[in-house]
BALOBA-1460 file (C-alpha; in Angstrom, 3 decimals):
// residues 349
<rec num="1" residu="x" x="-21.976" y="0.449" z="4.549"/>
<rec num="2" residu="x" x="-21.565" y="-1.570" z="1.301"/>
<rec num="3" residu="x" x="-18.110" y="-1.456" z="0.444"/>
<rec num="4" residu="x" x="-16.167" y="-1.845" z="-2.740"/>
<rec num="5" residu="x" x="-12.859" y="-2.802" z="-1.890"/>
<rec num="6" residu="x" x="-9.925" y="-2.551" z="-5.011"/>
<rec num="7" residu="x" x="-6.812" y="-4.442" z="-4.323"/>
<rec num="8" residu="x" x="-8.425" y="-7.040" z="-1.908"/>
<rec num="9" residu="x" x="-5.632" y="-9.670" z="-2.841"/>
<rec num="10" residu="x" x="-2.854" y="-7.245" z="-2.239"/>
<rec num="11" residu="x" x="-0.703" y="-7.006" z="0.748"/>
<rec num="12" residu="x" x="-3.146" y="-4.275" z="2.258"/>
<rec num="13" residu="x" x="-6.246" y="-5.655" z="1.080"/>
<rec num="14" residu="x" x="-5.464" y="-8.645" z="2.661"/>
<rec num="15" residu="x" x="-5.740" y="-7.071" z="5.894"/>
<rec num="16" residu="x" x="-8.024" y="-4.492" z="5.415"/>
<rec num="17" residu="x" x="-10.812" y="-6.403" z="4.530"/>
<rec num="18" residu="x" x="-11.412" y="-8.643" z="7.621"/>
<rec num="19" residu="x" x="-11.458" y="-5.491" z="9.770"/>
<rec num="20" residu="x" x="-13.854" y="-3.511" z="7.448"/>
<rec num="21" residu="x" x="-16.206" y="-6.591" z="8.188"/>
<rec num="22" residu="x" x="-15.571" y="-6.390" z="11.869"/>
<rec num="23" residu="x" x="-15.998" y="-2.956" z="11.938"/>
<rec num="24" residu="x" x="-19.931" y="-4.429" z="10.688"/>
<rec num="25" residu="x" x="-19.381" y="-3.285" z="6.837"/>
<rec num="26" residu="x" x="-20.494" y="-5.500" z="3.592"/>
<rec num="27" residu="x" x="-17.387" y="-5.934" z="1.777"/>
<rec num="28" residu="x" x="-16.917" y="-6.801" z="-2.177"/>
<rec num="29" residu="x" x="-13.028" y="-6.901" z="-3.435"/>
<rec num="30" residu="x" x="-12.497" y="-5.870" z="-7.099"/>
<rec num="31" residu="x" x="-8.524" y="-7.378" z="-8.207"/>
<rec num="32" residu="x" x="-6.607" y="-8.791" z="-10.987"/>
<rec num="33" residu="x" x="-5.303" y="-11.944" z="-8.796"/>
<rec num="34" residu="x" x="-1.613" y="-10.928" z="-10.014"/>
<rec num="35" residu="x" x="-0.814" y="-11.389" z="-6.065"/>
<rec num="36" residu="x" x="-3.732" y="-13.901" z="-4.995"/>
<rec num="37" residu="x" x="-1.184" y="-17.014" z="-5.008"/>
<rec num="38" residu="x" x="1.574" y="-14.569" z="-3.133"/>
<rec num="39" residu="x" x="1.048" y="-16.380" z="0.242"/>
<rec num="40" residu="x" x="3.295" y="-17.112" z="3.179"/>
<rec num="41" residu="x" x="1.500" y="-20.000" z="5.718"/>
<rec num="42" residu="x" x="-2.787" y="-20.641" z="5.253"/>
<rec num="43" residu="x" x="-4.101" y="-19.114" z="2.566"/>
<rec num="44" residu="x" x="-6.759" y="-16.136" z="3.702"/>
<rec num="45" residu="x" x="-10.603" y="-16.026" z="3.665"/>
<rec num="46" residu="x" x="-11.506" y="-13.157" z="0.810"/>
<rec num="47" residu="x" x="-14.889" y="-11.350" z="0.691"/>
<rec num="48" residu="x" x="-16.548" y="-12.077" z="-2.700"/>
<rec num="49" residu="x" x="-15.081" y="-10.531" z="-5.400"/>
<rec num="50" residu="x" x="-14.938" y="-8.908" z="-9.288"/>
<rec num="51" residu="x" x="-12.031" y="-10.466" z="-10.961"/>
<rec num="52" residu="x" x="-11.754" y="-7.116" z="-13.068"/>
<rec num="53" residu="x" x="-8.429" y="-4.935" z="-14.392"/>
<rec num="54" residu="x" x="-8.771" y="-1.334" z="-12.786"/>
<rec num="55" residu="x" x="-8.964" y="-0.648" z="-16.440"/>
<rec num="56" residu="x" x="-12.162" y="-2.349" z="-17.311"/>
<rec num="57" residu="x" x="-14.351" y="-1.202" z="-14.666"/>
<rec num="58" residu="x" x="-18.058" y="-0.132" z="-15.428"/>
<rec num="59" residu="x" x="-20.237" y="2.005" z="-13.791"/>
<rec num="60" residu="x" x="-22.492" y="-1.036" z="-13.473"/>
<rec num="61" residu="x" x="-19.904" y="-2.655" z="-11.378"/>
<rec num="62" residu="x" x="-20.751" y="0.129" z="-8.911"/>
<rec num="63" residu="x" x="-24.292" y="0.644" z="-8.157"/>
<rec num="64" residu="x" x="-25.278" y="-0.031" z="-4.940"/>
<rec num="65" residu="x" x="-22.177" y="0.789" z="-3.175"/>
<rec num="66" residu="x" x="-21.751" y="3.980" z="-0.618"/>
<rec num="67" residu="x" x="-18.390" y="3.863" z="-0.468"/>
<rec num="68" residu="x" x="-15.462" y="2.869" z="-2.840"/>
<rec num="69" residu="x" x="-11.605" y="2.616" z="-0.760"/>
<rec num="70" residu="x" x="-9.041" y="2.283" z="-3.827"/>
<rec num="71" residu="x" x="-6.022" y="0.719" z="-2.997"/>
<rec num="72" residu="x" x="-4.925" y="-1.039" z="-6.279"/>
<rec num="73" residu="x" x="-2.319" y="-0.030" z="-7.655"/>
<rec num="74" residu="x" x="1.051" y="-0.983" z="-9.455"/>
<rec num="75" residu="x" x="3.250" y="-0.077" z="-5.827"/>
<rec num="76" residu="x" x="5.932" y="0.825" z="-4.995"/>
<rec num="77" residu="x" x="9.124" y="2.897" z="-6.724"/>
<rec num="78" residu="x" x="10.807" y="0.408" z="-8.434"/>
<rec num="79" residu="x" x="7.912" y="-1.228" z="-9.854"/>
<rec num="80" residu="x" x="6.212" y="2.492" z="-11.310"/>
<rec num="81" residu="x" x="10.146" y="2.872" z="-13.091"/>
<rec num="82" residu="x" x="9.566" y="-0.354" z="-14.954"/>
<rec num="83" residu="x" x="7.429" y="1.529" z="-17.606"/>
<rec num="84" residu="x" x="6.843" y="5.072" z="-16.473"/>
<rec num="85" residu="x" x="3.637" y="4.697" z="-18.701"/>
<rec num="86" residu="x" x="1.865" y="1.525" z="-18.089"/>
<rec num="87" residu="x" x="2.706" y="3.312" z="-14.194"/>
<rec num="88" residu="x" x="0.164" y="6.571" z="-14.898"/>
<rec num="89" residu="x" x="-2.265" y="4.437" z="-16.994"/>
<rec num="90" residu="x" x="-3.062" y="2.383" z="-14.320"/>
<rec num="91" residu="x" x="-2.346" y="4.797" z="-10.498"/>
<rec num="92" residu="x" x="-3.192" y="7.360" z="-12.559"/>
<rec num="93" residu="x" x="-5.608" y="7.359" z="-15.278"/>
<rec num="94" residu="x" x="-7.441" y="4.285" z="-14.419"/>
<rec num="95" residu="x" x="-7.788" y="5.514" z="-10.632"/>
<rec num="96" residu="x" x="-9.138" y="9.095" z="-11.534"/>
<rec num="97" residu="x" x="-11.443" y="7.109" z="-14.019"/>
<rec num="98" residu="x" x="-12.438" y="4.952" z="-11.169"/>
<rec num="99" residu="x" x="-13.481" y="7.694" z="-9.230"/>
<rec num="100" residu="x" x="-15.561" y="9.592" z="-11.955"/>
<rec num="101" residu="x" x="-17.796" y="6.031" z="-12.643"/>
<rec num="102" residu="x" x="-18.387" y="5.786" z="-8.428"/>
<rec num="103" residu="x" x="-19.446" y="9.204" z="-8.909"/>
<rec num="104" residu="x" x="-22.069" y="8.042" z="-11.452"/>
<rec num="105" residu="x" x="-23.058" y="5.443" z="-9.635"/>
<rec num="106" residu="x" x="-24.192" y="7.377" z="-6.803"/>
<rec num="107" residu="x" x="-21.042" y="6.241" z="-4.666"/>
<rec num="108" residu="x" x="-20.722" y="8.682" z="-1.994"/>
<rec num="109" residu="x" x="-17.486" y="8.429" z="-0.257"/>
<rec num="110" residu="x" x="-14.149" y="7.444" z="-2.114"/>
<rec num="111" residu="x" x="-11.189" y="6.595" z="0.016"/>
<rec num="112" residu="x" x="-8.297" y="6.759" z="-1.906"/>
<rec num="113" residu="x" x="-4.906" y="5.165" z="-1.163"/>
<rec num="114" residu="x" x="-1.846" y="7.836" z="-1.303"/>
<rec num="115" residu="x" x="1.475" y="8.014" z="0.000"/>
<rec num="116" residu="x" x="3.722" y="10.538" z="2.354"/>
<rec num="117" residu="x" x="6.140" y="10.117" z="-0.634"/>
<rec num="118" residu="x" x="4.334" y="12.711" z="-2.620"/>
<rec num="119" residu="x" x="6.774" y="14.764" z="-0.126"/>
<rec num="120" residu="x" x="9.689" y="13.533" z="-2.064"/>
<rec num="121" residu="x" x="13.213" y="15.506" z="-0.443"/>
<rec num="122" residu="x" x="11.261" y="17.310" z="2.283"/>
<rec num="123" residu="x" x="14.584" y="17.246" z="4.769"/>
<rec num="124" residu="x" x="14.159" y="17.468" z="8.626"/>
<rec num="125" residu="x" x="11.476" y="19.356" z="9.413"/>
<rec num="126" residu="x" x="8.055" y="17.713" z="9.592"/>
<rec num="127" residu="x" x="5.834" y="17.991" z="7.047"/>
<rec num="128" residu="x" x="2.148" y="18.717" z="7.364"/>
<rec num="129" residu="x" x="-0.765" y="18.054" z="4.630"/>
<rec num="130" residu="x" x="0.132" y="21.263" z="3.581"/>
<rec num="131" residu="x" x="3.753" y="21.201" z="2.935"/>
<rec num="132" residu="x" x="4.839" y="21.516" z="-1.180"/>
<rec num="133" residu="x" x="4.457" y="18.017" z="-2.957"/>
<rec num="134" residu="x" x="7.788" y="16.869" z="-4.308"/>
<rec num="135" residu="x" x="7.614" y="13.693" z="-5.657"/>
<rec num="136" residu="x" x="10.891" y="12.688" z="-7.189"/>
<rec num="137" residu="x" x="9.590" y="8.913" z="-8.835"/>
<rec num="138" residu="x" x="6.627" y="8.029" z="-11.313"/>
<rec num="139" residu="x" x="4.832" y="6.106" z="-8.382"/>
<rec num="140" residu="x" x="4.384" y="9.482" z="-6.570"/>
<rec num="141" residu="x" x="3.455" y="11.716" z="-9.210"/>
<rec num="142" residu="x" x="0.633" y="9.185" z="-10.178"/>
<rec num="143" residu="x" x="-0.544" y="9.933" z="-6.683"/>
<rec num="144" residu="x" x="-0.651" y="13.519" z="-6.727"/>
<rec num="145" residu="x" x="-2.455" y="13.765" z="-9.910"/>
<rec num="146" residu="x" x="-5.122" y="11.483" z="-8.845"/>
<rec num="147" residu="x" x="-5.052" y="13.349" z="-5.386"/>
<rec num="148" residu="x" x="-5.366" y="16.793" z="-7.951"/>
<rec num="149" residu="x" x="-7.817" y="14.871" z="-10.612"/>
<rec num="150" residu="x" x="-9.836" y="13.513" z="-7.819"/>
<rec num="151" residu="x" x="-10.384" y="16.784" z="-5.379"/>
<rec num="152" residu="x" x="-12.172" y="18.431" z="-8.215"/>
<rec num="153" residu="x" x="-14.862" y="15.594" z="-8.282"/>
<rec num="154" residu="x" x="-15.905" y="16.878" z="-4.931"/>
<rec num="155" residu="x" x="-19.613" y="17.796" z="-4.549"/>
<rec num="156" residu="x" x="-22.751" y="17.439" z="-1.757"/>
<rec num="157" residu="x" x="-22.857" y="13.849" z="-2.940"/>
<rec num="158" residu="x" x="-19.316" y="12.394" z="-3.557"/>
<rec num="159" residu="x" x="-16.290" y="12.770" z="-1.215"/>
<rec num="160" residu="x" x="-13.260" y="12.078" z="-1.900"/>
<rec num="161" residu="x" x="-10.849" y="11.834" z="1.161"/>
<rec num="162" residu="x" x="-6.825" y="10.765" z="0.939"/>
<rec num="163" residu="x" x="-5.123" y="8.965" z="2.990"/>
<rec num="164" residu="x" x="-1.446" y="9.792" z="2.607"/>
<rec num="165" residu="x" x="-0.229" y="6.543" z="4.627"/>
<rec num="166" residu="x" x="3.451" y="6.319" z="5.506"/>
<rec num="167" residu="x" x="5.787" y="3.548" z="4.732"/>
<rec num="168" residu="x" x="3.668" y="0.214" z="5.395"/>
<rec num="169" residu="x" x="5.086" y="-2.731" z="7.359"/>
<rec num="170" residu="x" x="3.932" y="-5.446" z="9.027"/>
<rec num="171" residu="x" x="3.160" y="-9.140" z="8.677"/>
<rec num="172" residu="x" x="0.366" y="-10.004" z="6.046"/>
<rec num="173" residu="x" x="-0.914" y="-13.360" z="5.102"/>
<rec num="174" residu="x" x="-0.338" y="-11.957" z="1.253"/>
<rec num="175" residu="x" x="3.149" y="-10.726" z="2.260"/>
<rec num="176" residu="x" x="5.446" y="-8.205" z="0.186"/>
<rec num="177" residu="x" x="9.144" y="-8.437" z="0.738"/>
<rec num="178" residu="x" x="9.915" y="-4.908" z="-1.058"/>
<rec num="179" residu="x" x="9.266" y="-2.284" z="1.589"/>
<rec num="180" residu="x" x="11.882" y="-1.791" z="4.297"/>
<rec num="181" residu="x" x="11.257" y="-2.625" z="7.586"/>
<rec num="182" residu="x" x="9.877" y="-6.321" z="6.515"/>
<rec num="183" residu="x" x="12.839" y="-6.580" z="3.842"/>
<rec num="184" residu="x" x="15.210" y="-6.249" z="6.606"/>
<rec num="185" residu="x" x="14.202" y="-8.323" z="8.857"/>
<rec num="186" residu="x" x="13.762" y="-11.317" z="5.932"/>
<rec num="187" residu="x" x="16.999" y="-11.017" z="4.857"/>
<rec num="188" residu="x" x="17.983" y="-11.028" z="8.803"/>
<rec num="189" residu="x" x="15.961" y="-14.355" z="9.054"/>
<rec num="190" residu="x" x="17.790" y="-15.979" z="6.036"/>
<rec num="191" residu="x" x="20.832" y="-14.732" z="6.135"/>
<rec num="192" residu="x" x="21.738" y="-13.494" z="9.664"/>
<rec num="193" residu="x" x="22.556" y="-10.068" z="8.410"/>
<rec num="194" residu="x" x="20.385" y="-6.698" z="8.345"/>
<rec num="195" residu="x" x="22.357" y="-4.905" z="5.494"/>
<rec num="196" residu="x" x="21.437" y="-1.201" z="4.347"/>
<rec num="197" residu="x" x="22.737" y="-0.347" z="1.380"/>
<rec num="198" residu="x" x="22.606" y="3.645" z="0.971"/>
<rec num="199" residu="x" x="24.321" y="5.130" z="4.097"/>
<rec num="200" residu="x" x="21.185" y="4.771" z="6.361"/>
<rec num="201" residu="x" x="21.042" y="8.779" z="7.062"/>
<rec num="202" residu="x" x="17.393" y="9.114" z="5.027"/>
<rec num="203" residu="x" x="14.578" y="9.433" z="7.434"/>
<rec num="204" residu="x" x="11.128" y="7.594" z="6.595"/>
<rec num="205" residu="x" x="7.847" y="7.586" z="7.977"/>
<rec num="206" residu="x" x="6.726" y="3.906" z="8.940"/>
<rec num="207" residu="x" x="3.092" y="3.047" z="10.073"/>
<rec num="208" residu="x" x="1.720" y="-0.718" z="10.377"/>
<rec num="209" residu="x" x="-0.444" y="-2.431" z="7.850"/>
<rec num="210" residu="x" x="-2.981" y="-2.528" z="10.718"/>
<rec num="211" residu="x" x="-2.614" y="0.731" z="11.268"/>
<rec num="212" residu="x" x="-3.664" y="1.674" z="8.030"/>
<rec num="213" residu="x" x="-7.064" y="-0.837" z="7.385"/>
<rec num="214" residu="x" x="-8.159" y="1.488" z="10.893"/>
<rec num="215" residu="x" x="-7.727" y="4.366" z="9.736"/>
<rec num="216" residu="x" x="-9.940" y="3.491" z="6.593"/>
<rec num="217" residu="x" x="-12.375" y="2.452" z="8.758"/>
<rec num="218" residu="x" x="-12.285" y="5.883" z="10.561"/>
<rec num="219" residu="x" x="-12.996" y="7.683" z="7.747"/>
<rec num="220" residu="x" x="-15.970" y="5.364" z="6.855"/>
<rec num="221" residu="x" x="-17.813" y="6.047" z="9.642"/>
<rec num="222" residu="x" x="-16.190" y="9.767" z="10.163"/>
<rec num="223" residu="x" x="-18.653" y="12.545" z="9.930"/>
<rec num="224" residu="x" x="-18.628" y="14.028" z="6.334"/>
<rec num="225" residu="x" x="-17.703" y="16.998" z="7.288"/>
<rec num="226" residu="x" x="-14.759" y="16.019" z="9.120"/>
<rec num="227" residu="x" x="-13.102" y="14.177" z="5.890"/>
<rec num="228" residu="x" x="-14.744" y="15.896" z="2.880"/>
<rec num="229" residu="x" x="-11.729" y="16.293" z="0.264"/>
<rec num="230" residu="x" x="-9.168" y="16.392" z="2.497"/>
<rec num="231" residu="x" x="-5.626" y="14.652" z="2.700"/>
<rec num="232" residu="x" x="-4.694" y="12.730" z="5.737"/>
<rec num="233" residu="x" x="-1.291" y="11.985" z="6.909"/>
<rec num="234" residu="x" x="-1.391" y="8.434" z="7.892"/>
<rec num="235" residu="x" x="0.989" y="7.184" z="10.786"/>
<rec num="236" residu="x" x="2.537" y="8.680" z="14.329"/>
<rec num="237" residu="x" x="5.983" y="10.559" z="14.700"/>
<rec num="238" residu="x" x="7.219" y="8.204" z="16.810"/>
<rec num="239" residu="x" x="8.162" y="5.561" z="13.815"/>
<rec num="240" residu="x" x="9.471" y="8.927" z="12.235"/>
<rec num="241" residu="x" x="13.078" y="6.748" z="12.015"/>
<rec num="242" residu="x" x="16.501" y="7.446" z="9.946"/>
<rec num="243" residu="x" x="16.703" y="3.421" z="7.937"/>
<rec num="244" residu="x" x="19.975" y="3.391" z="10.620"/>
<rec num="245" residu="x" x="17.602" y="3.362" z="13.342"/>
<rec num="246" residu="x" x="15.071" y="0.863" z="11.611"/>
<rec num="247" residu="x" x="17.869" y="-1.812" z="10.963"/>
<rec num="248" residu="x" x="19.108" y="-1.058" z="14.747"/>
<rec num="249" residu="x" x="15.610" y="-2.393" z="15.556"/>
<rec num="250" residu="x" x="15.852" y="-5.726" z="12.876"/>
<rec num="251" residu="x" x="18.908" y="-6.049" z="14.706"/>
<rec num="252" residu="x" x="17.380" y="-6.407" z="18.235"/>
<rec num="253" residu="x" x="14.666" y="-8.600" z="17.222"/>
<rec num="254" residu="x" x="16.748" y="-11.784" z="15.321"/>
<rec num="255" residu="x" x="18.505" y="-13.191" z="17.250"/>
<rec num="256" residu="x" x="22.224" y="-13.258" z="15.873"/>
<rec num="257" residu="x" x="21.746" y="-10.915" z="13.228"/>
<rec num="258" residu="x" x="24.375" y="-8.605" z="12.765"/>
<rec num="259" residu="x" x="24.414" y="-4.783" z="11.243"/>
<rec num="260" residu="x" x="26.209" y="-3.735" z="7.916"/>
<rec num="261" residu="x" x="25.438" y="-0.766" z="6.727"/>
<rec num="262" residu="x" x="27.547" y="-0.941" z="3.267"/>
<rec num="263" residu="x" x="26.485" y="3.005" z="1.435"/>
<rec num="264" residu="x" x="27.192" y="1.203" z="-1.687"/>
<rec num="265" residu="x" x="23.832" y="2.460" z="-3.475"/>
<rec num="266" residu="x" x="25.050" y="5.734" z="-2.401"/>
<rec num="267" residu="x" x="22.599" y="8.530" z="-1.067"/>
<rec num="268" residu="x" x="18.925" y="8.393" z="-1.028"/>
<rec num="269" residu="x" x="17.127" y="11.726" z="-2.488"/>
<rec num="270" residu="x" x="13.863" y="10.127" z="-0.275"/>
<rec num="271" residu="x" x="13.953" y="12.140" z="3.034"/>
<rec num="272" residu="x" x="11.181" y="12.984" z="4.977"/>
<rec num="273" residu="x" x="9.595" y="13.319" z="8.607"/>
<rec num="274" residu="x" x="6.342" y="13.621" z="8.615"/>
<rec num="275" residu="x" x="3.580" y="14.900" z="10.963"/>
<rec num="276" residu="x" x="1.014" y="13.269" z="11.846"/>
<rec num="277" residu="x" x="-1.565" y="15.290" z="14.251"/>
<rec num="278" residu="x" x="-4.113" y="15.942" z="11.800"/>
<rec num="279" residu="x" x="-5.757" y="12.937" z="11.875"/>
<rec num="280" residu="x" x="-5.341" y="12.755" z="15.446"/>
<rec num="281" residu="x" x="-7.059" y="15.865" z="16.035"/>
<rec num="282" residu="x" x="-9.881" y="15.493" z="13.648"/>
<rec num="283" residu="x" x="-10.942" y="11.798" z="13.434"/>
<rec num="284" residu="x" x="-9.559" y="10.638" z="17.018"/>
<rec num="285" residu="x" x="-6.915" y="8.905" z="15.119"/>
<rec num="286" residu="x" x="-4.039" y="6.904" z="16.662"/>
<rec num="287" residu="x" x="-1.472" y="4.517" z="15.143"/>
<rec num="288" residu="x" x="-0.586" y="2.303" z="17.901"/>
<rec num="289" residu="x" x="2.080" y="-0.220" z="16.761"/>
<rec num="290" residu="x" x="5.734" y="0.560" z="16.843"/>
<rec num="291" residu="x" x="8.738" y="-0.321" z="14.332"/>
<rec num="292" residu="x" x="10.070" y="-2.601" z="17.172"/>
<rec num="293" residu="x" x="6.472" y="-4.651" z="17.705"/>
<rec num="294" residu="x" x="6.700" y="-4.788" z="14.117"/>
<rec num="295" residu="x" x="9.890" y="-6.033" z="13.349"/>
<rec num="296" residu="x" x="9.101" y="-8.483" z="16.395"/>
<rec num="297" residu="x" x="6.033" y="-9.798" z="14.890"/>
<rec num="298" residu="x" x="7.991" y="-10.108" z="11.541"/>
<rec num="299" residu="x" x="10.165" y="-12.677" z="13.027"/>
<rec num="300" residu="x" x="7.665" y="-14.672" z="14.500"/>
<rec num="301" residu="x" x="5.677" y="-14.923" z="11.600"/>
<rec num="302" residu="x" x="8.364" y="-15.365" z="9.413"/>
<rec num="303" residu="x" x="9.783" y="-18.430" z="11.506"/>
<rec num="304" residu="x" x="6.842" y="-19.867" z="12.227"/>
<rec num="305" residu="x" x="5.410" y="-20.034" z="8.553"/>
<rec num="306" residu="x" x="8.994" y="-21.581" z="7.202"/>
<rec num="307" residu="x" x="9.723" y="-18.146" z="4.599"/>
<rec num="308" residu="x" x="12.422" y="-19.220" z="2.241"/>
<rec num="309" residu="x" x="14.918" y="-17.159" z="-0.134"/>
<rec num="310" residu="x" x="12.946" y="-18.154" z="-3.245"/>
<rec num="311" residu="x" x="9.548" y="-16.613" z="-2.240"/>
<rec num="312" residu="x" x="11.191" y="-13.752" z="-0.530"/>
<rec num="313" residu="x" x="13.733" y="-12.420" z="-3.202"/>
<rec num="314" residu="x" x="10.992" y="-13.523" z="-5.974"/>
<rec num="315" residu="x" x="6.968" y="-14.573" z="-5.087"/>
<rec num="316" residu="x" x="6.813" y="-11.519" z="-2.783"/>
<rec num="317" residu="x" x="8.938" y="-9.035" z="-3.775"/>
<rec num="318" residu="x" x="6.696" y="-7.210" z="-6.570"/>
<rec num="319" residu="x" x="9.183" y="-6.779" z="-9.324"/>
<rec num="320" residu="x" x="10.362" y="-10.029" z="-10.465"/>
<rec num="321" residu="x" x="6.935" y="-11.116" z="-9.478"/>
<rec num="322" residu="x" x="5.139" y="-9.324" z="-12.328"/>
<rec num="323" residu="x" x="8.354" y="-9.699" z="-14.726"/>
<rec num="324" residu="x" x="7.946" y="-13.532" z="-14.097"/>
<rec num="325" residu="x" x="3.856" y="-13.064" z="-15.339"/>
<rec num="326" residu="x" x="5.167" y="-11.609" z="-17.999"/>
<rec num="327" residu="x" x="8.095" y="-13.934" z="-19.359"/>
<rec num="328" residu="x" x="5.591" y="-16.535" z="-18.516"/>
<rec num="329" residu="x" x="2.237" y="-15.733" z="-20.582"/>
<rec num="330" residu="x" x="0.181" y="-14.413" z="-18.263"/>
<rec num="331" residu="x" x="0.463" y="-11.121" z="-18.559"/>
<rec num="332" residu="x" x="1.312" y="-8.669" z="-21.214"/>
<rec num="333" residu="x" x="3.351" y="-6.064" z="-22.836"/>
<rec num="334" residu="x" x="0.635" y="-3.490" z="-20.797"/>
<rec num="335" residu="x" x="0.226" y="-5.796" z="-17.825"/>
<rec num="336" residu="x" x="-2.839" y="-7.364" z="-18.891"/>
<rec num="337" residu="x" x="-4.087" y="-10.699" z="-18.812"/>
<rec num="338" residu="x" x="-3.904" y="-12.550" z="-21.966"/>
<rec num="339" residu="x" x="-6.721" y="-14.029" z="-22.980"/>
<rec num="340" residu="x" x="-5.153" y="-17.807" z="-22.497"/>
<rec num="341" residu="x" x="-4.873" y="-16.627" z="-18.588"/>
<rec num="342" residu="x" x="-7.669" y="-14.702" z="-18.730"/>
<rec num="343" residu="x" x="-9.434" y="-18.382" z="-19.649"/>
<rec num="344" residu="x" x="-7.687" y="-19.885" z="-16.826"/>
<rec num="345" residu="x" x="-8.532" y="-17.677" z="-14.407"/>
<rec num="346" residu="x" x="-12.269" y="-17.964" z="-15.294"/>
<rec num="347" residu="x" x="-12.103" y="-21.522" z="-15.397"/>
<rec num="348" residu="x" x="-10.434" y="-22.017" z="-11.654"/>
<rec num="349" residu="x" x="-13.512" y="-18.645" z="-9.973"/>
């Protein structure tokens, strides 16, 4: 398949596309470059790509591809309570509008990029695709309208599928430093401690970055049947962890690091356990890698490539990233490119 691939710069993208081209796909990236520069160790090979805001994107842009997977995105929590608004113009708006050019174009399969948090305060009991969506932040209610906004799209010739992936970890060449399991162990690395700071009771679903570029392969080359408009739960019980239980593993893969666990940010609303059979049972599914290979790898990578506390409390952790674009020029009051960086950025492609 000819693939167009949104967010091929990000921390997913970044290892999704390599194994969409292994997997024997053509692969085109479509990104912003925000995160291009966000790199720990050798910079990455990219597929060619459109240097285009989500925004922006014509229906030009997509004829001649079968398949569009949409992973772009402002994301994560704190970064979709920054502006509440600029959050649903871009996850939201811009991705439904995404989805209605592809469909123009004569794109015929549309992966899109959700999240188990679009279960919000689910408790203890798992939660199947079918449990009641209750997301509690901006970020997740931008993915259940697109997920609503999307589904109705749905004909003979376009299918929409969504891939509700747990909490990614994992090392990636384009690395972010915001999500838990590779915070942890960073600030283990640095600082010799793995500190939680709510009172490490909320569970969370955890699946590898890896993990998650195979399962979008799956559903490329799934039958059409087996996918057509339906959500996917993206992960495997087994990393169903309390954060307790995911700094407990930080713990036993740096050496020296110790455990605080200081409840000072109180309790965490975000609870969930999530089940993951579906895929399993109708794509052949598995996630294979476990927190503790994960937090494992994180160590090694993040030793071996020399991390330091400026790009891990700044370059990769997505926040003061994009608030540094801004105080800086580069991007605006809407998170857009102004037309001096805009200049730039043509001048360096």
């Amino acid at each position: 398949m000819r693939v167009l691939l949104t967010g091929h710069q990000g921390y997913l993208g970044t290892v999704m596309a390599p194994v969409l081209r292994a997997a024997g796909h053509e692969v085109v990236g479509l990104d912003t470059g925000f995160f291009a520069d966000c790199v720990l160790g050798r910079l990455p090979g990219d597929p060619p790509g459109l240097a285009v805001d989500l925004r922006d994107v014509t229906v030009e842009q997509l004829i001649g591809f079968d398949a569009v997977i949409h992973l772009a995105a402002l994301s994560n929590d704190p970064l979709g309570a920054l502006d509440p608004e600029i959050t649903y113009a871009i996850n939201h708006h811009a991705s439904v509008r995404l989805a209605r050019l592809a469909k123009a174009a004569g794109v015929r399969r549309f992966l899109y990029a959700s999240t188990c948090s679009v279960y919000g305060a689910a408790g203890e009991e798992l939660v199947t695709e079918d449990a009641p969506l209750r997301p509690i932040t901006p970020y997740a209610e931008s993915k259940v309208r697109v997920e609503d906004d999307v589904a109705a799209l749905a004909d003979a010739d376009f299918t929409p599928v969504f891939l509700r992936n747990a909490t990614a970890f994992g090392f990636s060449p384009r690395l972010r430093a915001d999500i838990v399991l590779n915070n942890l162990v960073g600030y283990a690395v640095l600082t010799g401690e793995v500190k939680v700071l709510s009172d490490g009771t909320p569970w969370r679903p955890l699946v590898h970055a890896d993990d998650i570029a195979k399962a979008f392969a799956t559903c490329l080359s799934a039958p059409r049947a087996a996918i057509d408009c339906r959500a996917f739960n993206i992960g495997t019980e087994a990393n169903n962890l309390t954060v307790a239980d995911i700094a407990k593993a930080v713990v036993d893969a740096v050496p020296g690091a110790r455990l605080s666990i200081t409840g000072e940010s109180g309790a965490d609303p975000r609870s969930y356990r999530v089940d993951f059979s579906a895929a399993r049972s109708a794509l052949g599914y598995r996630a294979t890698w476990t927190v503790a290979a994960g937090a494992e790898q994180l160590y090694r990578e993040y030793t071996a490539r020399g991390l330091t506390s400026e790009d891990f409390f700044h370059r990769f952790t997505r926040l003061p990233h994009l608030e540094k674009l801004r105080d800086t020029g580069v991007l605006d009051a809407s998170m857009r490119r102004t037309s001096a960086s805009e200049a730039q950025q043509t001048a360096v492609s």
